[in-house]
N, C-alpha and C positions, 0 to 999 in steps of 0.2 A: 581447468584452464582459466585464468585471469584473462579479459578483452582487452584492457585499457590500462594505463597506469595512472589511474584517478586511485585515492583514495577518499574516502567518505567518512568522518566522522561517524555520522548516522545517512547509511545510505539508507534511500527508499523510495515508496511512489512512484513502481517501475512501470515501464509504457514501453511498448513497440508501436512503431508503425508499419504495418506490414505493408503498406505500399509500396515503401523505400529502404524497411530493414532496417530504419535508424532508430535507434536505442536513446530512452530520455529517463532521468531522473534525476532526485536531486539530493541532497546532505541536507538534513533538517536543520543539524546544531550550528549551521554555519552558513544558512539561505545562499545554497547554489543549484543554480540548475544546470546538468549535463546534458549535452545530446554527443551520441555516437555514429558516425555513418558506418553504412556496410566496410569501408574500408580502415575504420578503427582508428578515425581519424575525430578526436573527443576535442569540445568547442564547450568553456565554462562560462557563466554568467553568474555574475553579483549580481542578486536582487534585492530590492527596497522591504522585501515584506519576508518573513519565516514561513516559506512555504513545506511543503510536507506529502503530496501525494501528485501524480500528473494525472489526471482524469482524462486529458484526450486530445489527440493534437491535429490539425485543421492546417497545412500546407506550413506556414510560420507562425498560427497562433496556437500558442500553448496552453490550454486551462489547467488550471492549477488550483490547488484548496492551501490556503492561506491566513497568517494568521489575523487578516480583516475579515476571509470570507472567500468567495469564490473571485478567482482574476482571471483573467489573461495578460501572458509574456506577447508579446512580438519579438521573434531572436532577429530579425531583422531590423528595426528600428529601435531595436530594445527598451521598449516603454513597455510597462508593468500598468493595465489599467483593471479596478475592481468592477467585477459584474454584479455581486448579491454579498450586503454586507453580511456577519455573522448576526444571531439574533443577539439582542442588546445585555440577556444575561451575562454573556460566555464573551463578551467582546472584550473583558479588560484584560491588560498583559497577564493576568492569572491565568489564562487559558490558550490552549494556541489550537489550530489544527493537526487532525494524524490520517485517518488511511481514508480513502472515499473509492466510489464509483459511478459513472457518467449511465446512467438509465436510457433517455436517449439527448437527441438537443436540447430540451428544455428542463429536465430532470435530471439533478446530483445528487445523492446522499452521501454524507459525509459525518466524520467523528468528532469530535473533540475532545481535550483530553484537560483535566487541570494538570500544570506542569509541575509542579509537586506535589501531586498523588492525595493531596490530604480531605479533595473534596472530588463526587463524580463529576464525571465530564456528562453529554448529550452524543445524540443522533440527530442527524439534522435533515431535514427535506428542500433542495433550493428547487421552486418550481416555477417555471416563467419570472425567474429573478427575481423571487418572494421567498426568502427562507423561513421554516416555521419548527422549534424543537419535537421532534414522534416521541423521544425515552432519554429521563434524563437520572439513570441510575447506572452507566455502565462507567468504568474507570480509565482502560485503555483500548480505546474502539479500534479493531484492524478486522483487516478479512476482504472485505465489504465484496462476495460477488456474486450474483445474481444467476442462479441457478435456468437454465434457458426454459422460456416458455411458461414461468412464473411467474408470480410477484412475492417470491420469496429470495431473502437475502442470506448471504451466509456472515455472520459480524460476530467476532471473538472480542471477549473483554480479555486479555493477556492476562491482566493480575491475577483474574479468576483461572486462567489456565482454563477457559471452557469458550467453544463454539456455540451461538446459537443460531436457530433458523428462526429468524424476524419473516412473517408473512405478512405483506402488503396488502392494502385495498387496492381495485382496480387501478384507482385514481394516483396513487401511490400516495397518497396524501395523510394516512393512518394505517399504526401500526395494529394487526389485526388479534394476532397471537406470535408468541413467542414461544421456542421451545429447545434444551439445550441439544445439540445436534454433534457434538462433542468434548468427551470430557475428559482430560489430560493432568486432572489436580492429584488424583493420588501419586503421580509419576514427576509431578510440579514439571510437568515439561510447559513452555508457554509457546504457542500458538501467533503467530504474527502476520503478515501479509503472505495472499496467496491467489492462484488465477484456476482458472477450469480448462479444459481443451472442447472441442467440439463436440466429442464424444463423450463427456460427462467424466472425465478425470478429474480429479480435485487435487490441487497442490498448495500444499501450505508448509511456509517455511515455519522453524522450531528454535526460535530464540534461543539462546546457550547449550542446543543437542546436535550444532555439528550435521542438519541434515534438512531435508525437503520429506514431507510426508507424504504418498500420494493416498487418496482416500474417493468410494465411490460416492453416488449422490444420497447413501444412507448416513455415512459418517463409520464406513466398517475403512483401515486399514490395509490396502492390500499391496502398499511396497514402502521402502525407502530408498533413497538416496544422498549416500553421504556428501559432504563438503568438505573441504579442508579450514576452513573458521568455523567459531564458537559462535557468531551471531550471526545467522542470516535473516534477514529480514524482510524480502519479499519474492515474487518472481515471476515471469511470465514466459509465455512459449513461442518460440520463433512461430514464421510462417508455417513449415513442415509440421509442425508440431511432434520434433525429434527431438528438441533442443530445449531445457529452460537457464534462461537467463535470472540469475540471481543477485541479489543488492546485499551487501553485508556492512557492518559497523563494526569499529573499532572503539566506540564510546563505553567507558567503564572499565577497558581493559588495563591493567597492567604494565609496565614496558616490559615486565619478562614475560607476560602475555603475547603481547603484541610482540615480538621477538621471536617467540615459539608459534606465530601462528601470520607470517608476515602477508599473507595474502587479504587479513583483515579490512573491512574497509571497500574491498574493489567488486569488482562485479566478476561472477565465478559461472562458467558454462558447462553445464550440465547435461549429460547425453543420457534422454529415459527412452530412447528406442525399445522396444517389445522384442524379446527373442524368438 
């Protein structure tokens, strides 16, 4: 089921707020940010910077990972103001931001990607509005989620088609050990943005396979769920946690792609109820 008749370029960066059930993301290739109310009633915004993921939304302020750094939107006043620039390596237009997650108020980690593939991108740590690079050998960072009651992350490079599990220090301020946590290369399936449910579900969307993988907190397989588009690219789970809401793109396709696959692009609802 498509929610809205937005399409996305490159959807992604998907956020619920389970307060109010409104739905936020954005189109990367085209810096917009959506928001949905429960009544599917979708409010776009042109913003000044290439944002890329929504990390956490606060009544009308939106944070967001961006291609300065970390910002917040106001959808009410619509002023875009930056919190923590990016570190000074990765800040020129060679680089932009991609998937992240919000640790708690004071803590972001977040990816970077070089936007043509020819040099790695970082991991990045914003703490107390001080960013500092943790690892700077991954290609395309996505995943980013925090397995509960650890300081372990779950962050995929996509090029490599592999998941790893980054373990934290307390402080979250160093990476401790790294380990691949899944590995999807012989299958070249890739791995993109994904959320957890309470109960240690894991969901990660499978760039050009048409599906949502569910996975337990070992990294073993135990369902899928098809889509009707080739690219989805992130997702999260209503309040019930019956429902995940999916972001897909339509970038790289086709017109007789896109054609044969018209739901591209939109946000696609997904029923993983348990029998």
């Amino acid at each position: 089921m498509n929610i809205s008749n937005i399409y996305a370029e490159l959807g992604e960066g998907l956020y619920i707020d389970k307060t109010n059930a409104s739905i936020y993301w954005v189109d990367i290739a085209n810096s917009m940010l959506f928001v949905a109310t429960p009544f599917v009633i979708v409010k776009s915004y042109k913003l000044s910077k290439q944002v890329s993921t929504v990390l956490y939304v606060n009544n009308n302020l939106v944070y967001l990972t961006s291609s300065d750094g970390i910002v917040i939107f106001n959808v009410a006043t619509r002023s875009l103001n930056l919190i923590d620039k990016t570190p000074n390596f990765f800040s020129s237009k060679a680089y932009r931001s991609n998937d992240g997650v919000m640790i708690s108020d004071a803590i972001y980690i977040y990816g970077i990607m070089n936007k043509s593939l020819d040099a790695t991108g970082a991991i990045v740590v914003s703490k107390n509005k001080q960013s500092h690079v943790v690892a700077d050998d991954i290609f395309i960072p996505n995943t980013f989620i925090n397995i509960p009651g650890t300081n372990d992350l779950l962050i995929t490079d996509s090029m490599k088609y592999k998941t790893f599990k980054f373990q934290f220090s307390k402080d979250w301020e160093t990476v401790i050990c790294k380990n691949i946590w899944l590995d999807l290369s012989e299958e070249e399936l890739t791995p993109d943005g994904g959320c957890i449910s309470l109960d240690g579900r894991i969901f990660i969307a499978i760039w050009d396979g048409f599906k949502i993988i569910e996975l337990d907190v070992d990294g073993n397989i135990i369902n899928e769920f098809e889509v009707p588009v080739p690219r989805p690219t992130n997702c999260a789970l209503d309040a019930t946690e019956e429902k995940l809401f999916v972001t897909s793109a339509y970038e790289g396709l086709s017109n007789n792609k896109r054609k044969q696959y018209p739901l591209s692009g939109s946000i696609i609802e997904v029923d993983i109820r348990k029998c």
